[in-house]
C-alpha positions as CSV (number, residue, x, y, z in Angstrom):
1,X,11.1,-17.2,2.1
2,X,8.1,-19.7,2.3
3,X,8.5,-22.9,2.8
4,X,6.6,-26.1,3.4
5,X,7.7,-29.4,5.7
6,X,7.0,-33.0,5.5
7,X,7.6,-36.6,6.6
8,X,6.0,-38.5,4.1
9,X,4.6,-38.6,0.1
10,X,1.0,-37.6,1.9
11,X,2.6,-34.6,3.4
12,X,4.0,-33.6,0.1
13,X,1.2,-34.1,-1.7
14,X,-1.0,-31.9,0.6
15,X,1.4,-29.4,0.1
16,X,2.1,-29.6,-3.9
17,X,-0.6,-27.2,-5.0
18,X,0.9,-24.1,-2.9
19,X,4.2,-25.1,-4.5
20,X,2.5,-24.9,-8.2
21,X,1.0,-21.6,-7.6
22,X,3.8,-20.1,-5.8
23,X,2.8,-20.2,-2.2
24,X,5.7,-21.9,-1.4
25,X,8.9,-21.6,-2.8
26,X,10.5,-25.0,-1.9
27,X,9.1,-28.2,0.1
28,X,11.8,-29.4,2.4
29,X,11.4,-33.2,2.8
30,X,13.1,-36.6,3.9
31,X,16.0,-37.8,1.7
32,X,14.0,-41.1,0.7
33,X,11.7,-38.2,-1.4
34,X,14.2,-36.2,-2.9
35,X,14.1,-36.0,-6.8
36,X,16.7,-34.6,-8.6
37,X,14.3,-33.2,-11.5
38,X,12.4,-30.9,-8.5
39,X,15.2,-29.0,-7.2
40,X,11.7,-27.1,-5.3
41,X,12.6,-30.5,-3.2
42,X,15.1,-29.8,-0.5
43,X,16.4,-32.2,1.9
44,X,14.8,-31.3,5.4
45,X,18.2,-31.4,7.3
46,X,18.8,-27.8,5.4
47,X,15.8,-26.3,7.7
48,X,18.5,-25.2,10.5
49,X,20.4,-23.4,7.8
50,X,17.3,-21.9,6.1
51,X,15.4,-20.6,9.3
52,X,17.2,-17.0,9.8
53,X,15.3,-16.5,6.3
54,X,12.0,-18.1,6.5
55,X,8.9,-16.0,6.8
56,X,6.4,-18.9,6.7
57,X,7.2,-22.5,7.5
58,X,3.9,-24.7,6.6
59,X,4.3,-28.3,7.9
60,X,2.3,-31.2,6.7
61,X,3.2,-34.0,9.5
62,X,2.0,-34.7,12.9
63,X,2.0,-31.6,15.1
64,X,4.6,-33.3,17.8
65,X,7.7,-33.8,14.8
66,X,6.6,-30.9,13.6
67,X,6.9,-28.9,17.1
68,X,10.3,-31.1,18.2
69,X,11.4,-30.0,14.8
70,X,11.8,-26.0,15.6
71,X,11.8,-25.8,19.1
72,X,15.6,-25.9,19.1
73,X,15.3,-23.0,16.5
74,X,12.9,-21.0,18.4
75,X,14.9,-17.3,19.7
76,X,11.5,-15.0,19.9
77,X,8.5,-14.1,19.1
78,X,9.9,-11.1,17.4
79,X,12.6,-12.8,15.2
80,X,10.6,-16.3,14.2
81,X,8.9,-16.9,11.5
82,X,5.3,-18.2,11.7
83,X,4.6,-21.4,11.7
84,X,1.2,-23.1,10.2
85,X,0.0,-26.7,10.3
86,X,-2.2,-28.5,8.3
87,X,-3.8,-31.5,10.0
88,X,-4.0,-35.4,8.6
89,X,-7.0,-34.6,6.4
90,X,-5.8,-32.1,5.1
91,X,-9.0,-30.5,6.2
92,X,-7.5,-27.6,9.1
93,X,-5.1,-25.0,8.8
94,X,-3.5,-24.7,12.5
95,X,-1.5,-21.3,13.0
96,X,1.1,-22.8,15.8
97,X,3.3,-20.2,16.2
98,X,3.9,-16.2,15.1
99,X,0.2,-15.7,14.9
100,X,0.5,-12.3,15.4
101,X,3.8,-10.3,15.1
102,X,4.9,-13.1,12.2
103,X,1.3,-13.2,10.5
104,X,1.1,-16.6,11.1
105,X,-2.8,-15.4,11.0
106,X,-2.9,-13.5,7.5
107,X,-1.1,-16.0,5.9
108,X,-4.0,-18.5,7.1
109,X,-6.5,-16.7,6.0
110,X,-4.4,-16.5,2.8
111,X,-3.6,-20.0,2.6
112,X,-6.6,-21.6,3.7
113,X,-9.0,-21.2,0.2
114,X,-5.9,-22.8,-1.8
115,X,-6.1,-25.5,0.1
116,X,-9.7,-25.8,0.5
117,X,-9.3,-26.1,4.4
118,X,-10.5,-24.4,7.4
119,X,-8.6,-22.1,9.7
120,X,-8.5,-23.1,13.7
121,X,-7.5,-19.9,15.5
122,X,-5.8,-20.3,19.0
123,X,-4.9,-17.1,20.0
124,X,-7.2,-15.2,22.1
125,X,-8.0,-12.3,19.5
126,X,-8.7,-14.3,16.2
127,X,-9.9,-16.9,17.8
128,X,-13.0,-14.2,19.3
129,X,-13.0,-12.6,15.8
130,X,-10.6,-9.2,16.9
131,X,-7.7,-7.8,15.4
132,X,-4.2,-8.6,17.3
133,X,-3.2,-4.7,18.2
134,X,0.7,-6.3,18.1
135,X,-0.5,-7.2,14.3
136,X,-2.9,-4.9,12.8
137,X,-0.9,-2.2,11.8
138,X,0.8,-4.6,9.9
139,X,-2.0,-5.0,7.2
140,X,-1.9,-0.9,6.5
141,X,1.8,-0.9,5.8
142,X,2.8,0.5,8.7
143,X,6.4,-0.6,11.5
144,X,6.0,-1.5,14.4
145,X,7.3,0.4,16.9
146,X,8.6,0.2,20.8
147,X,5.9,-0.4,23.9
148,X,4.8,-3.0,26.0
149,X,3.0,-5.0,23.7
150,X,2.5,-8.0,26.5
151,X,0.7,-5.9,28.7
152,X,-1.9,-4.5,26.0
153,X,-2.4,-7.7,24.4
154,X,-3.6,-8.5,28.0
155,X,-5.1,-5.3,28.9
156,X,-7.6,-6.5,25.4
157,X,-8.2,-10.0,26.8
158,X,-9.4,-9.0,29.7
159,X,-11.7,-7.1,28.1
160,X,-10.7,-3.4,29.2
161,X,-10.9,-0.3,27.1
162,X,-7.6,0.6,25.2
163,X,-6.9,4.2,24.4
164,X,-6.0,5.3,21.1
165,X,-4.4,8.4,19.6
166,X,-4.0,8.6,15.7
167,X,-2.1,11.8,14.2
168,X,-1.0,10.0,10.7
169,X,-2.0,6.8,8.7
170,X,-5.2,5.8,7.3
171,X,-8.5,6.5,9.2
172,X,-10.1,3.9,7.8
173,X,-7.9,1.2,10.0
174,X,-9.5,2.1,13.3
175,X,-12.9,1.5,11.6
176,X,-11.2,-1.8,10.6
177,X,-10.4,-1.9,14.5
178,X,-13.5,-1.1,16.1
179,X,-15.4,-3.4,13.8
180,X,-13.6,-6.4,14.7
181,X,-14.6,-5.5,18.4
182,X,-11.6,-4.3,19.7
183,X,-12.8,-2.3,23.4
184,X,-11.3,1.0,22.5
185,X,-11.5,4.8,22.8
186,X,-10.2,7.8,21.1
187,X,-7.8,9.5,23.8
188,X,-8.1,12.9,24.5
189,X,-4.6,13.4,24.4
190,X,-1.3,11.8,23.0
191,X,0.0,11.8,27.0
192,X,-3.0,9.6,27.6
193,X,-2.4,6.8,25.1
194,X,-1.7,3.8,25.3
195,X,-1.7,2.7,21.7
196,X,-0.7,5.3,19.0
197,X,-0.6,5.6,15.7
198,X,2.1,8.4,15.0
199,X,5.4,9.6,13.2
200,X,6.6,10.7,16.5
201,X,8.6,8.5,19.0
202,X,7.7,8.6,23.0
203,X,5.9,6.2,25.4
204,X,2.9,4.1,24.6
205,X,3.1,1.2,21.9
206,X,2.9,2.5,18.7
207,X,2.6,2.4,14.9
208,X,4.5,4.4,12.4
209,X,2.9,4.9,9.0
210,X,5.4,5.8,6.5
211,X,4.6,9.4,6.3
212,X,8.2,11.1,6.5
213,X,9.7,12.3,3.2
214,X,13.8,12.8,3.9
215,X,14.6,16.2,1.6
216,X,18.4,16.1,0.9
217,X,20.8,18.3,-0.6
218,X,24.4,17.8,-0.4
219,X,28.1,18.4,-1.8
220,X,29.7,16.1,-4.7
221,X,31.0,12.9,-3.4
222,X,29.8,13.5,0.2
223,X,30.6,11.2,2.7
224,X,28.1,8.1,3.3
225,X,28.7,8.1,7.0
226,X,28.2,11.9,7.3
227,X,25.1,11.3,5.5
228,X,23.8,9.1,7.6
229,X,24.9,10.8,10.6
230,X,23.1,13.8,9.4
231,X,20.0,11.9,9.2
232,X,19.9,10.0,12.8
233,X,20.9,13.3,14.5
234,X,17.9,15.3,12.9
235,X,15.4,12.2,13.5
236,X,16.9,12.3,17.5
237,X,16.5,16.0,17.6
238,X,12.9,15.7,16.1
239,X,11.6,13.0,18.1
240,X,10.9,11.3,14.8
241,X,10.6,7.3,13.9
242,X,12.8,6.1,11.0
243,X,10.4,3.6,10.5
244,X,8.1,6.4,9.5
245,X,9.9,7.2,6.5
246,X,8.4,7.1,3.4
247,X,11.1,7.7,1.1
248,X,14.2,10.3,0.0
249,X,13.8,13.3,-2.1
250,X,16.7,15.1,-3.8
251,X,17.4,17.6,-6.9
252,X,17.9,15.8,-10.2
253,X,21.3,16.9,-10.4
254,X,21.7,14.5,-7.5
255,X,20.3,11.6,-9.1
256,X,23.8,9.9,-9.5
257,X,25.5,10.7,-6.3
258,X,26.6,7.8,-4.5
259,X,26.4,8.4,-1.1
260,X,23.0,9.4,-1.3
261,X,22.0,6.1,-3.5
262,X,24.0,4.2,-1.4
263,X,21.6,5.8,2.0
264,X,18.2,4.9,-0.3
265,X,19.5,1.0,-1.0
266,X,20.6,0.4,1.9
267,X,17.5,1.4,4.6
268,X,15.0,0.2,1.3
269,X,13.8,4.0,0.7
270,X,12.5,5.0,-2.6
271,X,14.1,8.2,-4.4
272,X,12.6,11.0,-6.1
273,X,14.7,13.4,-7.7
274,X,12.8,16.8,-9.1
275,X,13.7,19.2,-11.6
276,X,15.6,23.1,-10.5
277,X,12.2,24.2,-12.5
278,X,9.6,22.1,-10.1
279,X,11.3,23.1,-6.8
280,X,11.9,26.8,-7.3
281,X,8.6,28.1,-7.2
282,X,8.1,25.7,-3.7
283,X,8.3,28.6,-0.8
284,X,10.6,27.6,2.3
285,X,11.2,29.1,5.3
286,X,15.1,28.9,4.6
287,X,16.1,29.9,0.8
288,X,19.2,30.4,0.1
289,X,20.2,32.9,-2.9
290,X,23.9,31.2,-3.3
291,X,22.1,27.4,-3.6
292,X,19.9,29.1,-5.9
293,X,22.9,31.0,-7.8
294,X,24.4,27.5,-7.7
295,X,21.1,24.6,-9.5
296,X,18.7,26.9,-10.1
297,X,16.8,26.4,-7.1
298,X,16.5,28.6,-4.0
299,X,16.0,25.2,-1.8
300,X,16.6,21.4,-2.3
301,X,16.4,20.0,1.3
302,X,13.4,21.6,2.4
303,X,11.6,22.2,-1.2
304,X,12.5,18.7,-2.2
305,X,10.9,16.8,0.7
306,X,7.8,19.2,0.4
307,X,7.5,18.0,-3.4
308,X,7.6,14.2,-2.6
309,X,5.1,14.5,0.6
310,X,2.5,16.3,-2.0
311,X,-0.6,18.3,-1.9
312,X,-1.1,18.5,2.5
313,X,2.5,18.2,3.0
314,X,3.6,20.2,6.3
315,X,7.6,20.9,6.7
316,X,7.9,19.3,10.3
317,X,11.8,19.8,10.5
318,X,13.1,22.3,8.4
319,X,16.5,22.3,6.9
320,X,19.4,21.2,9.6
321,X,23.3,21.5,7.3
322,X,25.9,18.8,8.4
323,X,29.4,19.6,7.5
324,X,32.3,17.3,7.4
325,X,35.7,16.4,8.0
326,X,37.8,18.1,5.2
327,X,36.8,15.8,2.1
328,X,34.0,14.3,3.6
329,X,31.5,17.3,2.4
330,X,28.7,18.6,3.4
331,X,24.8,17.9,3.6
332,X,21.7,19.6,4.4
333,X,18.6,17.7,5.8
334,X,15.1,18.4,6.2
335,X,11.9,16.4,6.8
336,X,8.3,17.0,5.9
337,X,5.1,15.5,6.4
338,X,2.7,13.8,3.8
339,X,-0.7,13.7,4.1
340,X,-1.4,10.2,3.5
341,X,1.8,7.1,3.8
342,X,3.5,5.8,1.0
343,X,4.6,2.4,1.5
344,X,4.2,0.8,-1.9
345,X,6.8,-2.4,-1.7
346,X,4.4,-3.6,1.3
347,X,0.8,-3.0,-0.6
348,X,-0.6,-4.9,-3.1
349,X,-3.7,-4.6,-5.6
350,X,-5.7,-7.6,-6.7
351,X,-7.8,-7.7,-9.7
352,X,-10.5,-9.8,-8.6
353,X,-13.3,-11.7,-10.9
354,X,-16.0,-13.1,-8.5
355,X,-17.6,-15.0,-11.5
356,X,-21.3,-14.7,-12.7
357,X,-22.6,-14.8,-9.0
358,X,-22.4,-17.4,-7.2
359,X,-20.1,-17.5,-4.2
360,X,-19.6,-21.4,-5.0
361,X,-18.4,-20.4,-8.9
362,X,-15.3,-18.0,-7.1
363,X,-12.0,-19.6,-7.7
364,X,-9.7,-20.7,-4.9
365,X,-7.2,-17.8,-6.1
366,X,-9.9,-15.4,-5.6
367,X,-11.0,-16.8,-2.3
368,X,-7.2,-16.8,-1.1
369,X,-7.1,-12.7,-2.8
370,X,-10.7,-11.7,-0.7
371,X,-9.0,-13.1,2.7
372,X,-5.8,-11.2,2.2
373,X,-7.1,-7.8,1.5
374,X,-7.7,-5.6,4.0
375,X,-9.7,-3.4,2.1
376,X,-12.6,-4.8,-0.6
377,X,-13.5,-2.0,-3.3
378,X,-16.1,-2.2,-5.8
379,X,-19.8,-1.9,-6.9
380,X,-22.0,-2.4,-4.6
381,X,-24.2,-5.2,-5.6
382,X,-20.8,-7.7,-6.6
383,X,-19.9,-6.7,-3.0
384,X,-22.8,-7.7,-1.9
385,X,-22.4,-10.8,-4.0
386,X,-19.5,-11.4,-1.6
387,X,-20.6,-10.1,1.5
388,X,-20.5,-13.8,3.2
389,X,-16.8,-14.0,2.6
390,X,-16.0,-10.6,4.8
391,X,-14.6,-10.5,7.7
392,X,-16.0,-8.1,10.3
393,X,-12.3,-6.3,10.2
394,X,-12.3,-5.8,6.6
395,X,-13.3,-2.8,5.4
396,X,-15.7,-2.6,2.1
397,X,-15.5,0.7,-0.4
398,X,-18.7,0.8,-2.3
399,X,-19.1,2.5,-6.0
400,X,-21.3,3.7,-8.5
401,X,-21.8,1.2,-11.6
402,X,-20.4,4.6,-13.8
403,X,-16.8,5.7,-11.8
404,X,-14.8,2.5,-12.7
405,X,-12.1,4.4,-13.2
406,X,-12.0,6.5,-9.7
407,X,-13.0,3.6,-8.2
408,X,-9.0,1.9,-10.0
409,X,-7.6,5.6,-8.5
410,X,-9.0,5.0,-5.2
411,X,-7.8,1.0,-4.9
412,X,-4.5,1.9,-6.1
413,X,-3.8,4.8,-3.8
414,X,-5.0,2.5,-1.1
415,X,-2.1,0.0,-2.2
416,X,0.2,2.9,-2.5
417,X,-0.2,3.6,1.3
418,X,0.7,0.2,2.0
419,X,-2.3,-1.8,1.9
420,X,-3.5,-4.9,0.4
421,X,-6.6,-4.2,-1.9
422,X,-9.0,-6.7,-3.6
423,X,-10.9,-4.5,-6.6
424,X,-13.4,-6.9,-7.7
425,X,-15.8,-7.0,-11.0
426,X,-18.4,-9.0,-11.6
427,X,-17.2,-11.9,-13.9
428,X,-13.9,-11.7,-15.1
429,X,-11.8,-8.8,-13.8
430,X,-9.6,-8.8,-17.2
431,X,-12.8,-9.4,-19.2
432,X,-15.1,-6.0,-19.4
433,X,-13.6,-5.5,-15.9
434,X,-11.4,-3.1,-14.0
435,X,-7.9,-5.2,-14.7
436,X,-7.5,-3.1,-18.1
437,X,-8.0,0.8,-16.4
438,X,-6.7,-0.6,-13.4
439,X,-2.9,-1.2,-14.9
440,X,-3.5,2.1,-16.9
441,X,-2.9,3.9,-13.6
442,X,-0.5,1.5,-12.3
443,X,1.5,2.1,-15.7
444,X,1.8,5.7,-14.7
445,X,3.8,5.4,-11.6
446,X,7.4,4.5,-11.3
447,X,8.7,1.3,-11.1
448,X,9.8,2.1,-7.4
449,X,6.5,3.4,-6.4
450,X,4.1,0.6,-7.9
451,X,2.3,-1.9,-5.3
452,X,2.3,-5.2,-6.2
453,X,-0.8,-5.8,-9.1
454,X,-2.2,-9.5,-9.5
455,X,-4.9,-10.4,-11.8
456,X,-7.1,-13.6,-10.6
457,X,-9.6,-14.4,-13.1
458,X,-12.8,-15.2,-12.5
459,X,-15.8,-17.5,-14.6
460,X,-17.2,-14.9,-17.3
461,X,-21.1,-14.7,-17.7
462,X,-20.7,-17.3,-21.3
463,X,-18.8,-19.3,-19.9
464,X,-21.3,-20.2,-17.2
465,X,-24.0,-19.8,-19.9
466,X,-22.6,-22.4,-21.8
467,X,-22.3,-24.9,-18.8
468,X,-26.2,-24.0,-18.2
469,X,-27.3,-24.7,-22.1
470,X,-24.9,-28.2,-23.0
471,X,-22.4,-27.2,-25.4
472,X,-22.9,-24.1,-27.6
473,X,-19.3,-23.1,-27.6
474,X,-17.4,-26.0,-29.1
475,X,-16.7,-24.1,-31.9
476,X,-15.3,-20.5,-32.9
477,X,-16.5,-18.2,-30.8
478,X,-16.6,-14.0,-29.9
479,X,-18.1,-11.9,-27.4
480,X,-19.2,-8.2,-28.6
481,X,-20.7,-5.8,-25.9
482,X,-23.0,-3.5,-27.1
483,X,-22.4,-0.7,-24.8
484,X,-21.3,2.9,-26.4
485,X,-20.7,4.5,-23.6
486,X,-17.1,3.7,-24.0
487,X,-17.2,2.4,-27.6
488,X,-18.8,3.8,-31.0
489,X,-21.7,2.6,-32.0
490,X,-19.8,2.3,-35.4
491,X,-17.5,0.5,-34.6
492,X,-19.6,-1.9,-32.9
493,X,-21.7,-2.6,-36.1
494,X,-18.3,-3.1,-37.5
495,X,-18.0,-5.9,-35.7
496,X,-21.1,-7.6,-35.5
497,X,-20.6,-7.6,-39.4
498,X,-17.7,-9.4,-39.2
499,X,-18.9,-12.1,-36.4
500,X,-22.0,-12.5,-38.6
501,X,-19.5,-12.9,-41.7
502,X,-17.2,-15.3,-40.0
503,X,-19.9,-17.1,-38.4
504,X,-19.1,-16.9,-35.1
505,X,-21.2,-18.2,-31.8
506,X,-21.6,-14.5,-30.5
507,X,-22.3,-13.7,-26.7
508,X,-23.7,-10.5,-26.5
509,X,-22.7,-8.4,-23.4
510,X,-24.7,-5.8,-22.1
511,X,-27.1,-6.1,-24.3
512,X,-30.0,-3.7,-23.4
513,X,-30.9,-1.1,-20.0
514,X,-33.4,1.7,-19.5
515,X,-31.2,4.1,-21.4
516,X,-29.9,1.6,-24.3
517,X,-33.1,0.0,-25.0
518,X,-32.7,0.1,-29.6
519,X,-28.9,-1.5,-29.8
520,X,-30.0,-5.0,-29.4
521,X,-32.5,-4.8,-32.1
522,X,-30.1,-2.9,-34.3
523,X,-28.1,-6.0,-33.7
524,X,-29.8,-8.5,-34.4
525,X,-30.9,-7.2,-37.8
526,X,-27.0,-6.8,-38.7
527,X,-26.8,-10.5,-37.7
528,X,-29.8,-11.7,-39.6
529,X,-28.1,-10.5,-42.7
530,X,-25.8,-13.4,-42.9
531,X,-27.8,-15.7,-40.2
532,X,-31.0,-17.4,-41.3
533,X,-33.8,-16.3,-38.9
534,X,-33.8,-20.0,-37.2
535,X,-30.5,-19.5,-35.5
536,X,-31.0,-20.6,-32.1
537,X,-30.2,-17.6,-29.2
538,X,-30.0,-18.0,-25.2
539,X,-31.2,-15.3,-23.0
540,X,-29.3,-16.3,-19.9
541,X,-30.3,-14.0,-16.6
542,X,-28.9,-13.9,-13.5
543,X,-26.4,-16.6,-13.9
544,X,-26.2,-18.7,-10.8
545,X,-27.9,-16.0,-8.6
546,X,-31.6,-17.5,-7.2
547,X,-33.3,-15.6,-9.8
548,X,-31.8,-17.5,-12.6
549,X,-33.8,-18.2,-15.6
550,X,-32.6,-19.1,-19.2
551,X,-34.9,-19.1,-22.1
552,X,-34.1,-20.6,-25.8
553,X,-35.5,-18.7,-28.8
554,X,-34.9,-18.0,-32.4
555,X,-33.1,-15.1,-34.1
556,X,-35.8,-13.8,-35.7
557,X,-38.4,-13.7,-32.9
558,X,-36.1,-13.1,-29.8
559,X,-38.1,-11.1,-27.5
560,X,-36.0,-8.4,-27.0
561,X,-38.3,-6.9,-24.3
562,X,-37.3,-9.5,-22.2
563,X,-33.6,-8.3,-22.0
564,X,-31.6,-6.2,-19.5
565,X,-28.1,-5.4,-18.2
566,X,-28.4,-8.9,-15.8
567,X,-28.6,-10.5,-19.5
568,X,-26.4,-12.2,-21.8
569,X,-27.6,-13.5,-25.0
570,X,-26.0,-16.4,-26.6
571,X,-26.4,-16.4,-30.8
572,X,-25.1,-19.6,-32.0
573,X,-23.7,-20.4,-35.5
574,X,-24.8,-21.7,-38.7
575,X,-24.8,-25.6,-37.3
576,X,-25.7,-24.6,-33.8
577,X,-28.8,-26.8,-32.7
578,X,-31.2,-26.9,-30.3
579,X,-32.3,-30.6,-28.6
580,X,-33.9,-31.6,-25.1
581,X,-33.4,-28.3,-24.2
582,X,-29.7,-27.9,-25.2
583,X,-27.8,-25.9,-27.3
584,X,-25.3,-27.6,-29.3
585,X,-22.4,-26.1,-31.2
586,X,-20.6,-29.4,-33.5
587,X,-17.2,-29.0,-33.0
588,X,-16.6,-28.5,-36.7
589,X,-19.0,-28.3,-40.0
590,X,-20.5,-31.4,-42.3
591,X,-17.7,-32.9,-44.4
592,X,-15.1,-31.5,-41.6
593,X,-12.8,-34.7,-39.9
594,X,-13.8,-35.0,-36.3
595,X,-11.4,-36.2,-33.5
């Protein structure tokens, strides 16, 4: 739960835009402001019964109410929620408590573009521009695990070399690490660690990506508690983290036993059930020729875990069989190994349009999406674009202009493993973007295994073409891109016939490269068939990038040499006009009533 705190209509009014785009999910405020038509209003002598929930508590007041406010509530660092303040002005964002192991410092960074403020770290790591080690796993999906977190947090203030062992989770988070300037080394062994990264339990602090697929077979209308016996007396045996566990894999016969649903819901862990037919051919070091006799399938346990860890997977405990009191059952239990963590309730993939250019043109959403990714993916120069914006800790993914849709494969997988993941287009994501192939994929997987996917649109190249020329696009209006890579070229004359028949403005997008250089041409003739040759047109280039330029012409004599794929061109409609340098669209046609 995220809430916000006030002591006054100026508190609440600082914090009624996070409330309107569901940042917060209630204000809690004095009874004098209470309104029974905003039941998001709560009365602020609920926040002792509310706290064991909160995540985030964002107070608009002065910092000493808002301090003598939760002291009282305050157990530990590892239970409370974190705790944000934003000053008077409304101008800082103050993380005062739970900076790290709450995330009192992501959701800042979060937080801070929505409310056009600026965040004043305390804590010795953000404030010096490094990752909190007793955070950063955090970001990549991964638990946190045993150690003595104190004494490394200090150990990094003062400067001295930590020593890090990875054997699981994405490699890509100790670049993240070592880029935020974290003193570290690899460790030449796991006895020598004093920070791992691992599926394994044993001294050292440590991280657990969830890399552990649970394979289970077991009797009808086995016991729960023998089930989950069987599972914390393999895990002991093994050495392995619960927290590492990625999910629970079964036969499909098992897909309605209870015990074994009953396991899954209660711990959180998705469930995969697989077909006799995809698990037979899986080789095992322990088939059995009366399970096999029995569903078809040599193995469950052991094959079953091996299908849900995928291509990599390594069988790390094979099969252990758990039998019960008489009526309880019996269960078998094995564990294998995937390749890369599958945490996809804690990832998240945002869509991101970062407008025509210009950082300044980026929306607050998008702002707010940028800071909470931990990973940026995308083609290089709208990376670029955004390069100010990047922390050093974030990690940026650069593509080719033509793999759109392994770059979506790549994002999404990212997500998948746990991670939050900003794949940005140029413009508007969901308009010639990557929103459209990007939920293609995400459509594929299963309902359980889909990362959270969130669209922020951006400023599209005509819009910010029509702020630049006055007011072309007061009246109907389409957008046609003239590429055929993806499209027929038939289909496109198609429809510039019928924009040029229903006398539409047009904006033409990618309009002409080294390898397209006749469609525009071809184009303009279709258009001239219904248009008189005076029609005014825009070539608009580089929209709020420093080499801008915009240039008004005439149908019939654009210069079509002039254009490339940093180009839109602007055709306006049968009463479009040119003035002062303007383009003017009338917001209806002589003899129409105007408002």
């Amino acid at each position: 739960m995220q809430l916000g705190i006030c002591a006054s209509q100026a508190g609440l009014s600082q914090l009624e835009p996070l409330l309107l785009c569901g940042e917060l999910q209630a204000i809690l405020v004095p009874e004098h402001l209470l309104n029974p038509n905003r039941p998001q209003l709560q009365a602020s002598s609920e926040l002792n019964k509310l706290w064991p929930d909160i995540e985030l508590l964002l107070g608009a007041m002065a910092a000493g109410a808002l301090i003598r406010l939760v002291s009282p509530l305050l157990k530990s660092k590892n239970s409370d929620p974190a705790v944000l303040l934003i000053d008077g002005s409304g101008e800082l964002l103050i993380p005062l408590l739970g900076g790290h192991g709450a995330g009192g410092d992501r959701h800042a960074n979060r937080v801070a573009p929505l409310l056009k403020a600026k965040v004043v770290f305390t804590g010795f790591s953000s404030s010096n521009g490094r990752i909190a080690l007793d955070s950063w796993g955090a970001s990549w999906g991964w638990q946190k695990g045993q150690g003595a977190w104190d004494e490394l947090m200090k150990q990094t203030a003062r400067n001295q070399v930590v020593l890090i062992s990875q054997d699981s989770g994405n490699p890509l988070a100790l670049e993240s690490l070592k880029a935020s300037g974290v003193p570290m080394q690899i460790a030449e062994s796991d006895s020598q660690a004093e920070l791992l990264i691992s599926a394994k339990l044993g001294p050292g602090c440590r991280w657990h990506p969830a890399v552990l697929w649970l394979g289970i077979g077991c009797e009808r209308n086995s016991n729960l508690l023998l089930l989950q016996k069987a599972v914390a007396q393999v895990f002991k045996e093994a050495n392995l983290a619960e927290a590492a566990i990625a999910g629970v894999a079964s036969l499909d016969l098992k897909a309605d036993e209870p015990a074994l649903l009953a396991l899954a819901a209660g711990r959180s862990w998705p469930l995969r059930f697989f077909s006799a037919e995809t698990l037979a051919p899986i080789k095992v070091p322990n088939p059995s020729a009366v399970v096999a006799k029995e569903v078809g399938t040599a193995s469950v346990a052991e094959a079953a875990a091996l299908a849900a860890a995928g291509p990599g997977a390594e069988l790390i405990k094979p099969k252990a069989i758990f039998h019960g009191a008489p009526g309880e059952g019996a269960v078998t239990v094995a564990v294998a190994k995937a390749a890369a963590a599958w945490a996809p309730q804690q990832g998240a993939l945002h869509l991101v349009g970062a407008g025509p250019g210009s950082i300044e043109q980026l929306t607050a959403a998008a702002r707010s999406a940028l800071a909470a990714s931990q990973v940026w993916v995308g083609y290089g120069l709208y990376l670029d674009l955004l390069e100010p914006l990047r922390r050093k800790d974030q990690i940026r993914l650069d593509g080719q202009l033509t793999l759109e849709r392994q770059r979506c494969r790549q994002a999404l997988n990212l997500a998948c493993g746990g991670t939050s993941v900003a794949l940005i287009s140029s413009g508007d994501s969901g308009m010639y973007g990557m929103a459209g192939l990007a939920l293609e994929e995400w459509l594929v997987l299963g309902e359980q295994e889909r990362p959270e996917f969130i669209v922020h649109p951006g400023i599209s190249a005509f819009q910010m073409a029509a702020a630049r020329l006055g007011a072309p696009l007061m009246h109907d209006l389409c957008t046609i891109s003239l590429s055929d890579r993806l499209t027929p070229w038939a289909l496109i004359e198609k429809r510039l016939g019928a924009a040029a028949n229903g006398d539409f403005v047009v904006a033409l997008y990618n309009p002409r490269s080294q390898g397209r250089s006749w469609q525009l041409a071809r184009a303009i003739e279709l258009l001239l068939e219904q248009r008189a040759p005076t029609t005014p047109v825009a070539i608009c280039r580089q929209l709020s990038r420093p080499e801008e330029s915009i240039s008004l012409h005439q149908l019939a004599e654009l210069p079509v040499e002039q254009v490339d794929m940093f180009s839109l061109v602007l055709v306006g409609n049968s009463s479009t006009k040119v003035a002062a340098g303007m383009m003017a669209t009338p917001r209806g046609y002589p003899g129409a009533e105007l408002s």
